[in-house]
C-alpha positions in Angstrom: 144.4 78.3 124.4 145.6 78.5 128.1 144.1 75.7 130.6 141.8 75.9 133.5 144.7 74.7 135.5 147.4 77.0 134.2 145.3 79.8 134.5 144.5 78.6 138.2 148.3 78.8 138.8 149.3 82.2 137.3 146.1 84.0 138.8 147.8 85.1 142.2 150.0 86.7 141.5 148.2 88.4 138.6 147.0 91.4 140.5 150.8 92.2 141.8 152.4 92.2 138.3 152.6 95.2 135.6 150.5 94.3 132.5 154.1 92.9 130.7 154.6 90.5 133.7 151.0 89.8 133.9 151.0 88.6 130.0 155.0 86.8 130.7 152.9 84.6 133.6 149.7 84.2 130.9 152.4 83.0 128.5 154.7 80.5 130.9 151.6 79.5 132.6 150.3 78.2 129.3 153.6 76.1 128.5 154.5 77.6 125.2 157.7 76.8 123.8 158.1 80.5 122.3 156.7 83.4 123.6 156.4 86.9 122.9 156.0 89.3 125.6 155.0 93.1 124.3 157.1 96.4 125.9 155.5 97.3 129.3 154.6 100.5 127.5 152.7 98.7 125.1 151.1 96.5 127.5 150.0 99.5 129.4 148.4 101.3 126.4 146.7 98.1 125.5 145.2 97.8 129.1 144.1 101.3 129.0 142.4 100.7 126.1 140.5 97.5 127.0 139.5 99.5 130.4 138.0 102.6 128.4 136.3 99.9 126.1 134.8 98.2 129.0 134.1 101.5 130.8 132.0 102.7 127.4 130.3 99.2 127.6 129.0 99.9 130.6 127.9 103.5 130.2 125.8 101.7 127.2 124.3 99.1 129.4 123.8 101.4 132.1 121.7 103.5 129.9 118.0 103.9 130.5 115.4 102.8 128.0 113.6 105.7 126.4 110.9 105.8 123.9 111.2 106.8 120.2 108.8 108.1 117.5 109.7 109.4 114.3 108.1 109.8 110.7 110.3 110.9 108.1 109.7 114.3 106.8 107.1 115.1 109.2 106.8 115.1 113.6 103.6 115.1 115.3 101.8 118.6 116.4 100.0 118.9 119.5 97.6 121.7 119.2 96.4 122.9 122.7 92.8 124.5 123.1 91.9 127.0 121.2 94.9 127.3 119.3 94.5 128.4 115.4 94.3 125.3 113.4 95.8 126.4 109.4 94.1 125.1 106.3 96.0 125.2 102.8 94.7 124.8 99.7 96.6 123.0 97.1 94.8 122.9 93.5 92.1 121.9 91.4 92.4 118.2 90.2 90.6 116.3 87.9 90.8 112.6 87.0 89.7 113.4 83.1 91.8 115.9 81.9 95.1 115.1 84.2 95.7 119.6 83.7 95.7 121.1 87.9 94.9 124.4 87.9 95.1 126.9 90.6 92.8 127.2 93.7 92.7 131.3 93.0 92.3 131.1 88.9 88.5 130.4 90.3 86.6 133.1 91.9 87.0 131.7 95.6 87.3 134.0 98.6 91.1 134.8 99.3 92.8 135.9 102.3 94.4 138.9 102.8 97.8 138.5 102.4 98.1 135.6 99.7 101.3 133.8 100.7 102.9 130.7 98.7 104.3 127.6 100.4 107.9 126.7 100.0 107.7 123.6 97.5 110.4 121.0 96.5 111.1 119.4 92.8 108.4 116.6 93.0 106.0 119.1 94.3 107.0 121.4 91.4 106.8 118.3 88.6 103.5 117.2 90.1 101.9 120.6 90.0 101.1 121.3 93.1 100.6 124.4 94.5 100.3 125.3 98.0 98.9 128.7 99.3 97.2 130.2 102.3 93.7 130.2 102.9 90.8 132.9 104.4 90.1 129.3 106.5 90.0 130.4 110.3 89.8 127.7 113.0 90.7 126.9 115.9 91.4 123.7 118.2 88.0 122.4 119.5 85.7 125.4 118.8 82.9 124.2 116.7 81.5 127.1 114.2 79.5 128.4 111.6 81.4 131.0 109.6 80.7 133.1 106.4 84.0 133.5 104.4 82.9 136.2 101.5 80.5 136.8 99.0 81.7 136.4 95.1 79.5 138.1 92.3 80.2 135.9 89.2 80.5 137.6 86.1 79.2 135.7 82.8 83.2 134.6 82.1 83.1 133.5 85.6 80.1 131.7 85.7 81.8 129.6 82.3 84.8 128.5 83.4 82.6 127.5 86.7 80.4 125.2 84.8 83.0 124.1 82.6 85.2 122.9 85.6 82.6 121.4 87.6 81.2 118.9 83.8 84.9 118.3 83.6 84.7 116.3 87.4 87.4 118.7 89.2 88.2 118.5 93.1 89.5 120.7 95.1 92.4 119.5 96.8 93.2 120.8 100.6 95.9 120.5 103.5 95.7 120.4 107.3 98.4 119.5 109.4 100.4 118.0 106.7 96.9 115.9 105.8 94.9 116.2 102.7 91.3 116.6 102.6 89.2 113.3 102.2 85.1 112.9 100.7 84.0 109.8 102.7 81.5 108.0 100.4 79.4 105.1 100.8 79.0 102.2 97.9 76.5 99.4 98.0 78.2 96.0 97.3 76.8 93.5 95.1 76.0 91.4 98.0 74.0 94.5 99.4 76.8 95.5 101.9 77.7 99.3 102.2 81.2 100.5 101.8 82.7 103.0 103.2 85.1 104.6 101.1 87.8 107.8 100.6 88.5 110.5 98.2 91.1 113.0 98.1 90.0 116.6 97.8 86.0 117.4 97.7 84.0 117.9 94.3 84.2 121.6 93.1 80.4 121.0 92.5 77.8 119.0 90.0 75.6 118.2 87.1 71.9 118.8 87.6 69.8 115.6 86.9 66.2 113.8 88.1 68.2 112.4 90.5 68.6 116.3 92.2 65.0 117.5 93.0 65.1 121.4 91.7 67.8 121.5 89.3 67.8 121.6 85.5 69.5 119.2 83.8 73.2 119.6 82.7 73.3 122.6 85.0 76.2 123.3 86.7 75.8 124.3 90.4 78.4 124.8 92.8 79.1 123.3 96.5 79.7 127.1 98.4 79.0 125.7 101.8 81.7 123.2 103.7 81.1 120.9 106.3 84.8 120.5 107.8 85.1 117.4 110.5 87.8 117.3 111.8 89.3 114.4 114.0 91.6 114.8 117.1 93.4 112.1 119.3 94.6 112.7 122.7 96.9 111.1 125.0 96.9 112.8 127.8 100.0 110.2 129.5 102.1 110.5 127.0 101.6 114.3 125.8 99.7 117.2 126.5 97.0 118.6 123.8 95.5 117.5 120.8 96.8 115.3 117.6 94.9 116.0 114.3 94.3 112.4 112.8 91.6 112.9 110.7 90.5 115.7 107.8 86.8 115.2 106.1 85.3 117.9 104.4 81.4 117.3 103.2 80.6 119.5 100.4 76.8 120.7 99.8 75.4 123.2 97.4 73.1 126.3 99.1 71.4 129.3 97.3 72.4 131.3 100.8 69.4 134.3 101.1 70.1 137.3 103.3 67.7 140.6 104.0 68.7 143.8 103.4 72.2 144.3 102.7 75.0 142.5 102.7 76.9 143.4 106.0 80.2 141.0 105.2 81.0 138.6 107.3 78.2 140.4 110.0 75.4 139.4 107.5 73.1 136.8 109.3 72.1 134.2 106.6 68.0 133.4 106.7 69.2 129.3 105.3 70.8 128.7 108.6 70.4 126.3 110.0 70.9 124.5 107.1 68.2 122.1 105.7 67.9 119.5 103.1 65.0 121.2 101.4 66.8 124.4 100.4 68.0 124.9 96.6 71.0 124.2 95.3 73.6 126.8 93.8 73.3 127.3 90.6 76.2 129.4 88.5 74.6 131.0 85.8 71.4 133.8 85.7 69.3 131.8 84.1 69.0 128.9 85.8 67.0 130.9 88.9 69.4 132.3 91.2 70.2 135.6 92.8 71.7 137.9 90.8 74.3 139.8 90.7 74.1 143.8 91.9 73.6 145.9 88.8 72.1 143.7 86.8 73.3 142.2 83.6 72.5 140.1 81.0 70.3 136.9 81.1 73.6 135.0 80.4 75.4 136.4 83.5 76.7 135.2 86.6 75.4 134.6 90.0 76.0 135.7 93.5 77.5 133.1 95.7 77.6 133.2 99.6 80.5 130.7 100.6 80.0 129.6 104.3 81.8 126.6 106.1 81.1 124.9 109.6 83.9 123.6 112.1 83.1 120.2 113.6 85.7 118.2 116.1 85.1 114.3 116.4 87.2 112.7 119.1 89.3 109.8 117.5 90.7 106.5 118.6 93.6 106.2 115.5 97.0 107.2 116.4 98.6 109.9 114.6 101.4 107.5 113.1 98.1 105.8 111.2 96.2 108.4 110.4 97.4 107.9 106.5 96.3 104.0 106.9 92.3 106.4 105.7 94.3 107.4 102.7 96.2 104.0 101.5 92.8 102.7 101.3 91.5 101.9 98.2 88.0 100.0 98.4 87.2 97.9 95.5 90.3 98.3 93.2 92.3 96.8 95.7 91.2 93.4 94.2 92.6 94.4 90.8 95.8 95.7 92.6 96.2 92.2 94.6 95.5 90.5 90.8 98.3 92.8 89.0 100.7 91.6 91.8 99.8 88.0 91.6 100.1 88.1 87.2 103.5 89.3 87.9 104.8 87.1 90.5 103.7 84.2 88.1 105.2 85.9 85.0 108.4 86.6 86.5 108.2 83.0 88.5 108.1 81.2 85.0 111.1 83.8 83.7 113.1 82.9 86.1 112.5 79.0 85.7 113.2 79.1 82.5 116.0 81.4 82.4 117.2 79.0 85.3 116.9 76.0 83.0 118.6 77.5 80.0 121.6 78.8 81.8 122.3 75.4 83.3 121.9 73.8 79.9 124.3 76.5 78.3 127.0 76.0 80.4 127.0 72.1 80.3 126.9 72.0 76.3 129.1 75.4 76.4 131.7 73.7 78.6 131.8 70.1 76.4 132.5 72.3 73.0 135.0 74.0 74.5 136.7 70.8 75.3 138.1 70.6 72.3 138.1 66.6 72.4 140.5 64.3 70.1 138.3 61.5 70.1 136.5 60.8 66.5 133.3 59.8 67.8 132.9 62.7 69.9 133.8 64.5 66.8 130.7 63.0 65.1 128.4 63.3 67.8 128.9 67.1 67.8 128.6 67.5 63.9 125.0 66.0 64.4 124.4 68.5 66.4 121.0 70.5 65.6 119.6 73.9 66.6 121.3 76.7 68.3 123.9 74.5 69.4 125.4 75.1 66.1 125.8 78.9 65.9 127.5 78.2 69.5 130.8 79.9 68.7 128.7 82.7 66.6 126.8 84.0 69.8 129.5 86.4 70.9 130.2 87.9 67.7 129.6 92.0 67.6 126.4 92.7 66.5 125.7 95.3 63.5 125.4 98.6 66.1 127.6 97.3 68.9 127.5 101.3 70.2 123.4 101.2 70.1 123.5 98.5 72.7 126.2 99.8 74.6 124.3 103.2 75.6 121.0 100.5 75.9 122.7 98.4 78.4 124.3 102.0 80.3 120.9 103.4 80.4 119.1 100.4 81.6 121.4 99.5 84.6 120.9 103.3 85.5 117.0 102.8 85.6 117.4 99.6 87.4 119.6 101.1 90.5 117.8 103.9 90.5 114.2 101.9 90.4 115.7 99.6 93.8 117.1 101.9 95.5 113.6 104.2 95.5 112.2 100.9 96.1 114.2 100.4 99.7 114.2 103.4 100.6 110.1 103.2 100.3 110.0 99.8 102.3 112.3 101.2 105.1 110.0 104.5 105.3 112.2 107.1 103.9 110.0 108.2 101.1 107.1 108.7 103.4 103.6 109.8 101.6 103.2 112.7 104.3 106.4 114.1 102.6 104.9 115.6 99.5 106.9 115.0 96.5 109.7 112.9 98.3 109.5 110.1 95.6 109.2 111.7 92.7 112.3 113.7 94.3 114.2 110.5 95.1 113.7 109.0 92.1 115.0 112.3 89.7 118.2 112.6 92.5 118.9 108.5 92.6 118.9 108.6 88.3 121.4 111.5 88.5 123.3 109.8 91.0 123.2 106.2 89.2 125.8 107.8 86.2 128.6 106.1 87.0 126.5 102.4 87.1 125.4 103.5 83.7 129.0 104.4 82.5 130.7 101.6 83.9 127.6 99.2 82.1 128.1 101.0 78.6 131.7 100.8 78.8 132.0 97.1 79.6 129.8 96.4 77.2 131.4 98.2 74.7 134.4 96.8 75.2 133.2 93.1 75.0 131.9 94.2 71.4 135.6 95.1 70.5 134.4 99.0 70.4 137.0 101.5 70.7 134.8 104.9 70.2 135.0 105.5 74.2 133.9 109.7 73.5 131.1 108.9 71.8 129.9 106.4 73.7 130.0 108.1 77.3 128.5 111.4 75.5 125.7 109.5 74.0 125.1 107.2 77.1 124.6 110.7 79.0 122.6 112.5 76.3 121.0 109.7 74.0 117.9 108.6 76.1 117.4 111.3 78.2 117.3 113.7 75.7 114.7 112.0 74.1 112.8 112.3 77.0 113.5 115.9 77.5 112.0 116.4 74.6 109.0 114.9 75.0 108.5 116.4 78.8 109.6 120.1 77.4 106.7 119.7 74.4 104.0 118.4 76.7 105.3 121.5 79.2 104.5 123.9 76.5 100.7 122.1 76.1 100.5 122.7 80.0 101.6 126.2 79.5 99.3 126.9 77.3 96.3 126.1 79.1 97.3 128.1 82.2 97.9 124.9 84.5 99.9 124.8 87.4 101.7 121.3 86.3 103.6 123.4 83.7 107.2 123.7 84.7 108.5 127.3 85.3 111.8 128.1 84.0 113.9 127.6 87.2 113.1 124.6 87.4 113.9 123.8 83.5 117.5 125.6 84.5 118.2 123.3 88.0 116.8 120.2 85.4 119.3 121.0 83.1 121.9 122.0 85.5 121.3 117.9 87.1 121.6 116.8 83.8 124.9 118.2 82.6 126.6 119.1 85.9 126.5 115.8 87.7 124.9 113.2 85.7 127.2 114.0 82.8 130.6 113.3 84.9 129.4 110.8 86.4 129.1 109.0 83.1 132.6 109.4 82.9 134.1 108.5 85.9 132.0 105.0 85.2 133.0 104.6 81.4 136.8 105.8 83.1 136.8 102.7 85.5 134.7 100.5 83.2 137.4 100.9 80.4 140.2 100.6 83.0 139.5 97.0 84.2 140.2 93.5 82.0 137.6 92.1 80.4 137.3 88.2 81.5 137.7 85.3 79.5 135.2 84.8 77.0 132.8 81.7 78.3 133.4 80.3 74.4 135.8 81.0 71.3 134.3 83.2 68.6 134.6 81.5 64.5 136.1 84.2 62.1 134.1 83.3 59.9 130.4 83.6 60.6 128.2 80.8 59.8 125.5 81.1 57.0 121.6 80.8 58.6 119.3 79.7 56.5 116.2 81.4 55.5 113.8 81.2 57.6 110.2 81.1 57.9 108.0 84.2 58.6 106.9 83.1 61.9 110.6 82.6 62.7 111.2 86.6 61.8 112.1 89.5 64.2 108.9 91.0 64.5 106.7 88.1 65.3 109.6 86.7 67.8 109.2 90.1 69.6 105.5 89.7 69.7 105.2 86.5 70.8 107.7 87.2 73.4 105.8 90.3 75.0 102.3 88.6 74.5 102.7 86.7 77.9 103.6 90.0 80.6 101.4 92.1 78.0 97.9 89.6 78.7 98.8 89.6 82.1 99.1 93.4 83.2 96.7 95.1 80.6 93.4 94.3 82.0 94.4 95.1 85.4 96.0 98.6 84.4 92.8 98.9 82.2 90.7 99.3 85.7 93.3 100.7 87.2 93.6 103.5 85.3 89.9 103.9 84.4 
């Protein structure tokens, strides 16, 4: 370090010396015995590059703040007025039967030109599908609209009624945002809460409960109540921001006189009113028929209409999905699952604290190897596990089982944190359709050479020498497995016409992940796994094993493994139960 004073004396003449006479004066002025003084073409690129380093330094200081917005997979659209507003339609949902079918395998009003949306590989898996609709809006115009007129015929009116008893919603898309039901449920404590559904029911059950229906008739919601929420800004950016999509679905027996003039035709139900009758599906259940007639079994007519109506909105665009997150009253049972599992890993990880600690003190003192013949004695009374304590390492009956168990298990585990990260950091955003289930098929691919390099070292620890078969069945074993399972359950979807059935190119790009990256990547891992020393063992290994005694049954595999999943088993079960239900 050079003094205050010394520096004080060599800065004069600092500005009239060439950067090597400069760092000779630094050097003298500090009173160093040896000093080594660079080339003055050395010292001159070395000044030239501190001065472009302080030069960029202050370009980035200079720099002006700015402000920043970005959403992954998705930016904000600012529609100005009047401009068309475009509504998708996805599928046909349904919480019982888990089967999405298309929007157009129902008789609905189509447009024109039917056009398909561009989907990725979690859209695909989930069974989405995303097509154009004969929806026309636009930005700020409120209207009443007729789409078309749909004359059910008796197969029609069946698969109607049997989707609408088997609870299916229909699922739309505006501006990158589902459709939501708003709903209202009465608390025990008699306050009303407001709460969201995706998608809006296809239609309902007659009951007592519906004045003018029959009971266990289908009828079907034709007419759509579209509100749609906007946000504006006019100081930061010119137009409209679509925050909000509702869609309120009501059932009308639509009546016209004279004859049906297409869109033209002027309705005698509007305005709509809460005394008019439902829709019913089927002939005979009282509604109009169908031109030329039929059987008493038939179908119906059924006028579908919509009406367009723009609320202004105080929520920002970026948390317009905070509507959608919300879950109402199972939010209690989510908070409950979380806390059960905090506490059961809490206690894991105590315990697993506590036995390491003691493992490595009593570990350590047998491998001591002490002289002394009262040490000797203390550790032949010894009791319990600390006996088998050279026996623990020993290869187990189907060392190359647990090898490919381990391989496969770090490769879920990587791939399970990463998806996790990149979820908390905002990568896998839920306005990006299918982006997790995407992540998380790309990130287990990806994770072969974790899983290679587990296997391997495992295998080798066990003494195994079968390094072929290892990697090939590390690649194949468990996912296979599981390929078989998804391919039969593909063939149930197939054959009941639903859109969650996989087509074949995607089977082909599945397969082509499978053996064409996940498969070498198994090998490099096993390669370096294989490649590097194994440590020291933590304990020597007896050649001879020692003899257990028998044990009783409450001591045996199958109770141990029961008793050990009872605790996480008790905890999540009864959450999932109304979770899932």
């Amino acid at each position: 370090p050079i003094s205050f004073k010394a520096l004080q004396h060599a800065r004069s003449p600092l500005a009239l010396r060439s950067p090597g006479q400069r760092q000779a004066a630094l050097c003298r002025a500090a009173s160093r015995t040896r000093c080594r003084v660079a080339s003055p073409l050395s010292a001159s690129r070395a000044f030239s590059g501190e001065m472009n380093a302080a030069r960029w330094l202050s370009l980035l200081l200079a720099a002006p703040p700015t402000l920043g917005f970005y959403l992954p997979g998705v930016a904000p659209h600012e529609y100005l007025d009047g401009e068309a507003v475009e509504i998708k339609v996805n599928q046909l949902s349904s919480p019982r039967t888990h089967l999405p079918f298309d929007y157009y395998a129902l008789p609905h009003c189509r447009p024109e030109t039917l056009e398909s949306k561009a989907e990725n590989l979690g859209e695909v898996l989930h069974g989405s599908k995303i097509q154009n609709s004969p929806f026309a809006l636009q930005m700020g115009k409120t209207a009443f609209r007729v789409l078309c007129r749909v004359e059910l015929t008796a197969h029609d009116a069946a698969v109607f009624g049997a989707r609408i008893a088997q609870d299916y919603r229909v699922q739309m898309i505006m501006d990158n945002l589902p459709a939501a039901t708003r709903t209202l449920t009465e608390q025990p404590d008699g306050i009303a809460l407001t709460t969201y559904e995706r998608g809006y029911p296809l239609g309902f059950l007659g009951s007592p409960e519906f004045p003018g229906t029959f009971p266990s008739a289908p009828y079907v919601n034709n007419h759509l109540r579209l509100i749609i929420k906007y946000h504006q800004e006019p100081d930061l950016f010119q137009g409209s921001r679509i925050v909000g999509f509702e869609v309120e679905a009501l059932s009308v027996a639509h009546r016209y006189e004279g004859e049906w003039r297409g869109v033209a035709t002027k309705l005698a139900t509007v305005p709509l009113s809460p005394d008019l009758p439902p829709q019913p599906v089927r002939a005979e259940h009282r509604c109009r028929r169908r031109q030329g007639g039929g059987s008493a079994a038939g179908g119906c007519e059924v006028i579908f209409t919509y009406e367009v109506t723009w609320e202004e909105s105080p929520v920002r665009w970026a948390s317009r999905w905070d509507l959608y997150l919300y879950m109402g009253d199972d939010q209690v049972h989510w908070i409950s699952l979380v806390n059960s599992l905090a506490v059961v890993l809490l206690l894991t990880g105590v315990v697993a604290m506590i036995m390491a600690r003691t493992l490595r003190r009593d570990l350590n003192r047998y491998n001591s190897l002490s002289d002394v013949a009262d040490e000797r004695e203390e550790l032949l009374e010894e009791s319990g596990w600390k006996l088998v304590h050279a026996d623990v390492l020993r290869p187990p009956p189907r060392p190359l089982l647990l090898s490919v168990s381990v391989g496969t298990g770090v490769q879920l585990l990587c791939m399970s944190f990463i998806s996790i990260a990149c979820a908390l950091l905002g990568f896998l955003s839920p306005a990006n359709r299918g982006g997790l289930l995407t992540a998380t098929l790309l990130l287990f691919v990806l994770m072969g050479v974790p899983a290679g390099y587990g296997a391997s070292r495992t295998f080798k620890s066990l003494r195994g020498v079968e390094w072929r078969a290892l990697t090939l069945l590390t690649a194949t074993a468990y996912p296979a497995a599981i390929f078989v399972v998804f391919t039969l359950l593909n063939l149930a979807l197939w054959s009941h016409g639903s859109t969650g059935a996989v087509p074949a190119g995607t089977f082909v790009a599945l397969l082509a992940m499978w053996f064409c990256v996940s498969l070498p990547l198994v090998f490099v891992g096993a390669f370096l796994g294989f490649k590097r020393p194994l440590p020291a063992p933590p304990t020597r290994t007896n050649e001879i094993p020692r003899q257990i005694p028998p044990q009783g049954w409450f001591l045996g595999r199958a109770v141990t493994m029961a008793v050990g999943g009872v605790l996480p088993f008790g905890a999540v079960f009864i959450e999932l139960f109304f979770i899932m239900t």
